[in-house]
N, C-alpha and C positions, 0 to 999 in steps of 0.2 A: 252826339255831343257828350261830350267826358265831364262830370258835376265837379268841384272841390270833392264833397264826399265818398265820389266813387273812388279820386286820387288817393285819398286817405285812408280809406279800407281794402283799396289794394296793397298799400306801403303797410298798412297793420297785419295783412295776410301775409307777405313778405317776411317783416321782419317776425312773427311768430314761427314760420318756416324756416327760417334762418337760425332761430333760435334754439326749436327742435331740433336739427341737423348736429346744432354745438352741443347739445345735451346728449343725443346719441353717439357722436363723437367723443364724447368726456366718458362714455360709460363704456365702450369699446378701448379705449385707453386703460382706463378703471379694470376692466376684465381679461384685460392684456396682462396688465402688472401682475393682477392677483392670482392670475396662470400662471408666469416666469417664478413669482414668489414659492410658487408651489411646487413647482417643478424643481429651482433650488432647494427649498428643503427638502424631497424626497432624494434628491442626489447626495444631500446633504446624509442625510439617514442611511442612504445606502451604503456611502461610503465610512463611517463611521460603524456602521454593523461587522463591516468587512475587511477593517482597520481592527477593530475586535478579536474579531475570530483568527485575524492572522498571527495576533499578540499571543492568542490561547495556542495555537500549535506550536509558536516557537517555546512555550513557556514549559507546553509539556510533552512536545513531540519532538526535540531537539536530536532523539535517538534514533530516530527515524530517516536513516540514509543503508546505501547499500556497503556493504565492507568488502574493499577490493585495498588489501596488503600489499605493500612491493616488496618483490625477490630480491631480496637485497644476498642470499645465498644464490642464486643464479649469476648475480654480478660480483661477488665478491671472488669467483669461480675463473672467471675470464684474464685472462693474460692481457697485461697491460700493454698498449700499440707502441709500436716505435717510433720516433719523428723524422717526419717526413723531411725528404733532401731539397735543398732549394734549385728548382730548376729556373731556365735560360728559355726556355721555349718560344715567347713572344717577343724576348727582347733578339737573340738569333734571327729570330724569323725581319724584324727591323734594320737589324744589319745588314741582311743577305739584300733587302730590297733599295738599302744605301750603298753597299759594294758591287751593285748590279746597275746601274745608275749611269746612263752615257749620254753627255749633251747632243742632241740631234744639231742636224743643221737649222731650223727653226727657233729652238730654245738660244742657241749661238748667237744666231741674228739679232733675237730678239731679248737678249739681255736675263731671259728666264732660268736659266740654270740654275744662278745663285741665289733665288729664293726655293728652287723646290730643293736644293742640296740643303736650305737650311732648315726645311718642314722635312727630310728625312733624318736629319740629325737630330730634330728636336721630338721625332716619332721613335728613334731611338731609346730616348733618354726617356720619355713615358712608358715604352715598353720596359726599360728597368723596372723605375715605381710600380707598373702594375705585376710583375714578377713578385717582386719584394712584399706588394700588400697578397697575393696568394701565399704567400708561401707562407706570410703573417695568421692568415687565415685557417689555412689547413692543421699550423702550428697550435692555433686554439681549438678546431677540433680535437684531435688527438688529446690534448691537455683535457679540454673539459670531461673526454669517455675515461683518462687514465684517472681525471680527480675522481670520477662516480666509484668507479672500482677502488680505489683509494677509502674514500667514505664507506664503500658495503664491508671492506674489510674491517674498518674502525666498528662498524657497527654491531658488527660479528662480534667483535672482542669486547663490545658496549663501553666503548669509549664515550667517557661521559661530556665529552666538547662535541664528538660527534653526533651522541645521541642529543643534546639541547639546539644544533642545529637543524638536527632537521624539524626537530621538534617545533624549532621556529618558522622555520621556514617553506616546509613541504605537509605538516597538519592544519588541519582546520579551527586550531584553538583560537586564533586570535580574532576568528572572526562569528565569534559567539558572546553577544551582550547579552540575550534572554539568561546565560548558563552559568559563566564563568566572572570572576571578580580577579582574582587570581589564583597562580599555581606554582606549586613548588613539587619539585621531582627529587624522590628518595632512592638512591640506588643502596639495596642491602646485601646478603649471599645469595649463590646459587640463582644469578641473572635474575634476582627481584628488583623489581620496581614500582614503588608505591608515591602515586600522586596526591597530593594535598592539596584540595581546592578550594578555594575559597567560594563559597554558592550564594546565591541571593538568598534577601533574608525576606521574613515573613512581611517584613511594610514595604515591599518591592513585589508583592502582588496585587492585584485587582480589587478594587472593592465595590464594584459596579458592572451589571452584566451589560451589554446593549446587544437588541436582536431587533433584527425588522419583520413589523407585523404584514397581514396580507395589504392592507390599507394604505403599504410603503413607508407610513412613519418609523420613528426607531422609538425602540422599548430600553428606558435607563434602569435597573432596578439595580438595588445596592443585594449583594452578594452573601449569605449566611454566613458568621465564623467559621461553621463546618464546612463549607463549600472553600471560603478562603486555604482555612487549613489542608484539603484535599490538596487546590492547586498547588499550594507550597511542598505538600509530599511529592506531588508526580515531578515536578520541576526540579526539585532535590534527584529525584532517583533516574529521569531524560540526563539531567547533567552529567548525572556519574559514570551512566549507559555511554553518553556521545566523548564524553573524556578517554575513556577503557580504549572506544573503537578509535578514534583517532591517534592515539600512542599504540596502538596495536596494529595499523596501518605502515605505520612508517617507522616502529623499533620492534629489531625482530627479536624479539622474546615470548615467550610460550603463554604470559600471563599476567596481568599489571591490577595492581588495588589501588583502585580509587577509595580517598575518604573525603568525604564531603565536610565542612564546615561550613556554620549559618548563627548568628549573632542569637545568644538567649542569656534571656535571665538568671543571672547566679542566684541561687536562695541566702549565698552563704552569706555573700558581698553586698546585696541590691546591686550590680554593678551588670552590665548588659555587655557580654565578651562572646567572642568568636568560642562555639564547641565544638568536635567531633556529633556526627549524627548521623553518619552512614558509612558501613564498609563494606565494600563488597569487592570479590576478585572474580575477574573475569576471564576467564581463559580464550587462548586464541580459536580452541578446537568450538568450543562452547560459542563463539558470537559466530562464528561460521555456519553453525547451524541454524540459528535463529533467523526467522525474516523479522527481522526488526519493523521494518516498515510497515509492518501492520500489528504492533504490538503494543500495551500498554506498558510504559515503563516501570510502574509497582511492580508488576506479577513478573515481568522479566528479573525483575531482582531479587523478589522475594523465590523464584525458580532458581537464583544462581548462589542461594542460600548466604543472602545480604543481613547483615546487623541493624538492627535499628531498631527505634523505640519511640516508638510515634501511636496517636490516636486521634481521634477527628475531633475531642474538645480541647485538650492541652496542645497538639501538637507533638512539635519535635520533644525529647526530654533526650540529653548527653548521653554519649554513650560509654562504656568505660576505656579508660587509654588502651588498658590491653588488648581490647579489640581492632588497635590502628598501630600498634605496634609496629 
């Protein structure tokens, strides 16, 4: 026999079980979230360390590729092709199987001659068109190997439409935001060429390190003047280094000076204007020998007996015009 009470203190046994269950369910939820939370911010951290460090290589390791020049004296060397004749070959071959073409007795009967006479006339007249578009074809081969030897000649002679094209369009300059702002190209005597670039300026650097600790969090720490000013020199002098090699890549001349320009304070004016801050010339025989890619950009400059006037409290200080001459 089952009391009220018993019924009662089973239903109380129940729903306290029931209860526990939703409570350990709520804390398994609970400890679910505050895993994923966790988990994103350590992704978070990681990627932000390594968003970092990838900022710090292009800012000052931008010199840091291999230097592979084009012969543009090996192409410039080469006899220009002659254009090709337009041939008949497929549209011939269309013919021969349209003037070879005899109604049997079957196609007679059957009314079929005059559709296949008109798919061999109409395989004719494609056989033109696709003549016409080789010939079209080959016709721009020829053009584009006579244009290249065309251009290595201009280049030779430093034709200055020649050298700004390819300068556009076969260097790597335009695809450097850590480096370049912009660039102007000086052509003077005796095949010089001196580039003027415009560099980032010193409040276009970091003023915050992030690195991830063992713990996976990320470490934010704001960055010393000195340490800023450091990045600001190697980035000035990666710039100048990746300017040199890429004009030295794709215009053949023996030797190009980069001068850098970067926004400072006139004493004269208070007025805050683009200065000279760096020259340096670079020779073709000189970046040949260097493995850049494992080099510091300071000490490659200061090695290629570069101008400049810098210190790790003021920074940059202008350098004199004569020396960008």
């Amino acid at each position: 026999m089952v009391t009220t009470r018993q019924v009662f203190r089973g239903a109380a046994r129940t729903m306290r079980a029931i209860d526990r269950e939703a409570k350990r369910s709520q804390a398994r939820r609970v400890a679910y979230e505050r895993s994923a939370q966790k988990i994103a911010l350590l992704e978070e951290a990681a990627d932000a360390a390594d968003e970092y460090q990838q900022m710090i290589d292009q800012l000052v390791g931008a010199h840091r590729i291999a230097f592979r020049p084009v012969d543009w004296e090996a192409k410039a060397q080469c006899e220009p092709l002659p254009m090709p004749e337009r041939t008949s070959v497929t549209e011939e071959a269309a013919r021969r199987a349209a003037g070879g073409y005899h109604p049997n007795w079957f196609d007679r009967t059957f009314g079929l001659a005059r559709g296949k006479v008109a798919r061999l006339e109409s395989a004719v007249a494609h056989a033109v068109i696709h003549d016409e578009a080789m010939h079209r074809a080959e016709c721009g081969k020829v053009r584009a190997v006579n244009d290249g030897i065309e251009l290595a000649r201009k280049l030779i002679a430093l034709d200055r439409d020649a050298v700004a094209k390819v300068v556009n369009e076969q260097s790597g300059l335009g695809d450097l935001p850590f480096c370049v702002e912009a660039l102007d190209l000086w052509f003077g005597e005796n095949r010089q060429v001196i580039a003027r670039v415009d560099g980032l300026d010193l409040e276009d650097m970091p003023t915050q390190s992030v690195t991830l600790l063992q713990s996976g969090k990320a470490s934010v720490k704001p960055l010393s003047p000195a340490k800023i000013q450091e990045l600001h020199r190697a980035n000035i002098c990666a710039s100048a280094l990746r300017v040199a090699v890429e004009l030295l890549k794709v215009v053949p001349v023996p030797m190009v000076e980069v001068v850098m320009e970067t926004d400072l304070l006139d004493p004269a004016t208070g007025h805050i204007e683009p200065k000279p801050v760096l020259s340096v010339k670079v020779s073709r025989q000189a970046i040949a020998t260097l493995a850049l890619e494992r080099t510091e950009a300071p000490a490659v400059v200061e090695r290629l007996g570069g101008e400049m006037d810098w210190n790790s409290r003021r920074g940059f200080a202008a350098i004199a015009d004569g020396c960008v001459a």
